[in-house]
N, C-alpha and C positions, 0 to 999 in steps of 0.2 A: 491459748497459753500453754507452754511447757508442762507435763510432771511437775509437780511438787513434791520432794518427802522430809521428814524432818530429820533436822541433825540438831546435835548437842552445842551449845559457846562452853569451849572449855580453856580460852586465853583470852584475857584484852588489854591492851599493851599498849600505851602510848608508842609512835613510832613519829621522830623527827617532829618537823613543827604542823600542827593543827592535823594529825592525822592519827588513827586507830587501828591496830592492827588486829585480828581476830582470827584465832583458831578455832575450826568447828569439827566435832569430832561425831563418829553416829552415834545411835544411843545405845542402850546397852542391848545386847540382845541381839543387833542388826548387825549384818556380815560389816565386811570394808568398804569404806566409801566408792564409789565407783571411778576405777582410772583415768587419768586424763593426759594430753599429752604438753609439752609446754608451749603458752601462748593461749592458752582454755581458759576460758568465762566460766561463771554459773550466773543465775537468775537467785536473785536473793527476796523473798517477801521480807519490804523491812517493817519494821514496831509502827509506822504511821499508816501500815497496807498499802503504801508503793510498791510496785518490783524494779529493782536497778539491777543491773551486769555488774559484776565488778569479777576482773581478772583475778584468776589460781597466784600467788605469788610465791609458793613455795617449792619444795621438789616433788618432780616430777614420781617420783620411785616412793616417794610416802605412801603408802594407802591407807595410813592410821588415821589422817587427819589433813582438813584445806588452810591455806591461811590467803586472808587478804587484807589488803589495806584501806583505809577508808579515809579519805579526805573531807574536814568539813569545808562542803560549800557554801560560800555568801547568801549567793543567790539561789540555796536549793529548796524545792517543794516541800522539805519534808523528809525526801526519801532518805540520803546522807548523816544530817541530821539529827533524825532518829536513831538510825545505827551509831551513833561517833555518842549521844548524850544518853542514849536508853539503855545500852546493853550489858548485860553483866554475866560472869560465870556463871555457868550453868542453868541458861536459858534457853529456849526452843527457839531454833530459826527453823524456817520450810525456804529449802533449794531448790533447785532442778539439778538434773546429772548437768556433768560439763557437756560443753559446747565448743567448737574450736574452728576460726575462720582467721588465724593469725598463727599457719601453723610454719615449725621451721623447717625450711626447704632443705635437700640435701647440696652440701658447698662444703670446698675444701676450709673456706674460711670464713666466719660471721661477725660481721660487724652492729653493733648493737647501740642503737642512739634513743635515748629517751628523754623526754622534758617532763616535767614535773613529776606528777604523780603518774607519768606512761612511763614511768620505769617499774611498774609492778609486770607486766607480763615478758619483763624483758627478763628478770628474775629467777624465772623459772628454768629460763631459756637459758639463761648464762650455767646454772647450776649442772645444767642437764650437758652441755659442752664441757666442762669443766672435768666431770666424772667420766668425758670419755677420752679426757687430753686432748680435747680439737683445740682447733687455731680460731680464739677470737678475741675480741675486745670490747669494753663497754664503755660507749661517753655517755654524761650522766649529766646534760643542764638544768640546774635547780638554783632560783635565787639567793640560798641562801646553802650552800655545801656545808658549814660549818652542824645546821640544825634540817640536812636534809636524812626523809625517809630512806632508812636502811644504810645511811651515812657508817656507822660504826662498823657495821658487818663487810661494806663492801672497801674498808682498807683496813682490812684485819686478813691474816691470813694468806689462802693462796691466793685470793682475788686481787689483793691490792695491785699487781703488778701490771692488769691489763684494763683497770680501770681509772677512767680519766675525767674529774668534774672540772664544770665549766661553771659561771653563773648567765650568759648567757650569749646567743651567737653573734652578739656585737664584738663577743670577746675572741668569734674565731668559729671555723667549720671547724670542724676534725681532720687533718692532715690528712689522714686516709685517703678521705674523699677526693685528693687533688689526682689519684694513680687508681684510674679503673682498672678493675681486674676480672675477666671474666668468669673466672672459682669460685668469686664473692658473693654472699648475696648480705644485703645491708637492711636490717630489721630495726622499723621505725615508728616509734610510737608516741604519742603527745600532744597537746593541743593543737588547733588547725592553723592557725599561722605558723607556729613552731615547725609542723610537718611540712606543710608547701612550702617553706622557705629551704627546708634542708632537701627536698627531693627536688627542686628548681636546679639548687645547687650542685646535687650530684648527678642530673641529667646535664648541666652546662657543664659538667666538668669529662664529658664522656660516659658513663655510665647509663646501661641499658633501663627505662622503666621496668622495665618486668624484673631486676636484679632488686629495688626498692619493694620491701612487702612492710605493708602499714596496717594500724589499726589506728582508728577514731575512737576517742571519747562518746563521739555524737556524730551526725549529721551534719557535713558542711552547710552552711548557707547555702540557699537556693531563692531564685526568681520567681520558680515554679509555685504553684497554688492547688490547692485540691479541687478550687471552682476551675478549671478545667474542662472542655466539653466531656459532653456521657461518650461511653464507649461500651458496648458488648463484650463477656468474656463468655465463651466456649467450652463447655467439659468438653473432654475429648472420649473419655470414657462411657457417660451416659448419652452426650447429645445434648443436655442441658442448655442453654441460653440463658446468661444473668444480663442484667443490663448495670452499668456501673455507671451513676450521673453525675453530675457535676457537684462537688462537694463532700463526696465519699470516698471513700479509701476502696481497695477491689476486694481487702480480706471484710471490708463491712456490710458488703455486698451481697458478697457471696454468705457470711453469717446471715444477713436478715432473711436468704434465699432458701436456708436452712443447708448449707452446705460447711462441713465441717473441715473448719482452717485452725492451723495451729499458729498459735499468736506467744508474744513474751513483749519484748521493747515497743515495739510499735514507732520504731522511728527509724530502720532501717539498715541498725547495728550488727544484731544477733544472730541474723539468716535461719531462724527456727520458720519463717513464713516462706520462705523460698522454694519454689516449684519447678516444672520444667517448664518450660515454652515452645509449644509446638510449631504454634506461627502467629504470627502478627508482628509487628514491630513495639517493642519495649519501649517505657520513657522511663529508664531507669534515675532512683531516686537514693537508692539506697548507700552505705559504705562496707559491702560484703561483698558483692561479686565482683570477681575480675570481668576487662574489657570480654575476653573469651569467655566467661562463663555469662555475660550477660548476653550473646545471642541466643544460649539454649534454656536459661533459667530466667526466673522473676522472683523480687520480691512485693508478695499481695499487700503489707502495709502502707508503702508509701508508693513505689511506682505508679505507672497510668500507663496507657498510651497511644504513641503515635499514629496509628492505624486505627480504622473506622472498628477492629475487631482483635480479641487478640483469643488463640486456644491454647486451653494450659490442659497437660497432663494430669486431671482429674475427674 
């Protein structure tokens, strides 16, 4: 698991429909929160002793204070929840420093697509463009625009002019997307059908994958299982030999082996578990490394693999 330190709730805000906003500022005494850049997570311990990620949605340039949004979920554990029904001013949360695998690439112009509540890390991003006069836009599908998060703020102002809500993509792609542009890179966030339908669509429409950079909620659906055969992993620094069997994860492995892995999600989000890969062939599982970063890296939560062996730089 990440760092934890403690910060202060020093806002909580209704924001649009079923969701909570929070500003968490540190406590007294403690320098500035530590910088993040836009598109940055933290690891939040919520009031039920879950940890969930939830995206920086403020600006980038604050150092006084984080804010995020919280959505309740139907079907959540707990973690949600707790945060959206427990919290009040001037309580203690434990965070981690930011984290950032949803970072914004340099392009003459950015295009910014979000579905529901995946328009919080797109937020920080548009803010941070904004302040430098770049060239971009934001479409915003949310079923209900009238009672969507950050709805007021984002047609007030300078924003209103390059952001565009939809209710949803039966109503329509983003015009954009019909004219690839090599300068562009198009930053995509939001549930997993919502994301594979719009990156389907801007890869049929000409546009490069590698121009598309996403961030998942969660973990797509997979076939894969953790009963899986065993397979060996390699320190490469000691020599060690763990063996990793059918039904465990490689960072549980390596834990019971007494080898010290750092952990937060445990589902393939966050890339706090992500290592190098010296050799073996990967089955990666995760939604943090790119196709090229997944020959030289792993993540020990959820991947496996393919190879009778695999040695990681450690």
């Amino acid at each position: 698991m990440s760092t934890l330190f403690s910060v202060l709730v020093d806002a909580v805000t209704p924001e649009g429909d079923d969701c909570v906003r929070l500003r968490l500022v540190a406590r007294t005494g403690q320098d500035d929160l530590p910088r993040f850049e836009p598109g940055a997570h933290i690891d939040v311990m919520t009031p039920s002793g879950l940890i969930r990620q939830y995206s920086l949605c403020g600006s980038a340039e604050d150092r006084t204070g984080y804010e995020l949004c919280i959505k309740r979920e139907a079907a959540s554990r707990g973690g949600s929840e707790s945060l959206c029904a427990g919290i009040r001013r001037g309580m203690e949360l434990r965070i981690s420093p930011p984290r950032n695998a949803f970072m914004l690439p340099d392009a003459q112009r950015h295009i910014l697509i979000g579905g529901g509540i995946g328009i919080t890390p797109l937020l920080s991003m548009m803010m941070y463009l904004q302040g430098r006069n770049a060239d971009w836009q934001l479409h915003y599908y949310t079923r209900d625009p009238g009672r969507a998060p950050f709805g007021d703020m984002l047609r007030q102002g300078p924003y209103a002019p390059r952001v565009q809500f939809s209710r949803s993509l039966k109503n329509g792609y983003p015009d954009v997307l019909d004219t690839p542009s090599p300068d562009t890179a198009i930053m995509l966030c939001g549930p997993d059908g919502f994301m594979n339908a719009v990156f389907s669509h801007a890869v049929a429409a000409g546009w490069q994958a590698d121009q598309v950079h996403t961030e998942y909620f969660r973990p797509t659906e997979t076939t894969h299982a953790l009963s899986d055969r065993a397979f060996d992993v390699v320190l490469a620094r000691s020599g060690q030999t763990v063996n990793v069997p059918a039904g465990q994860s490689i960072a549980a492995a390596l834990l019971a082996a007494g080898v010290d892995v750092d952990l937060s999600c445990e589902q393939g989000m966050c890339g706090a578990c992500v290592v190098p890969l010296v050799a073996g062939e990967g089955d990666h599982r995760d939604m943090v490394l790119t196709a090229e970063e997944q020959g030289r890296s792993i993540a020990l939560c959820c991947s496996r693999s393919r190879s009778p062996s695999l040695t990681l730089d450690l």
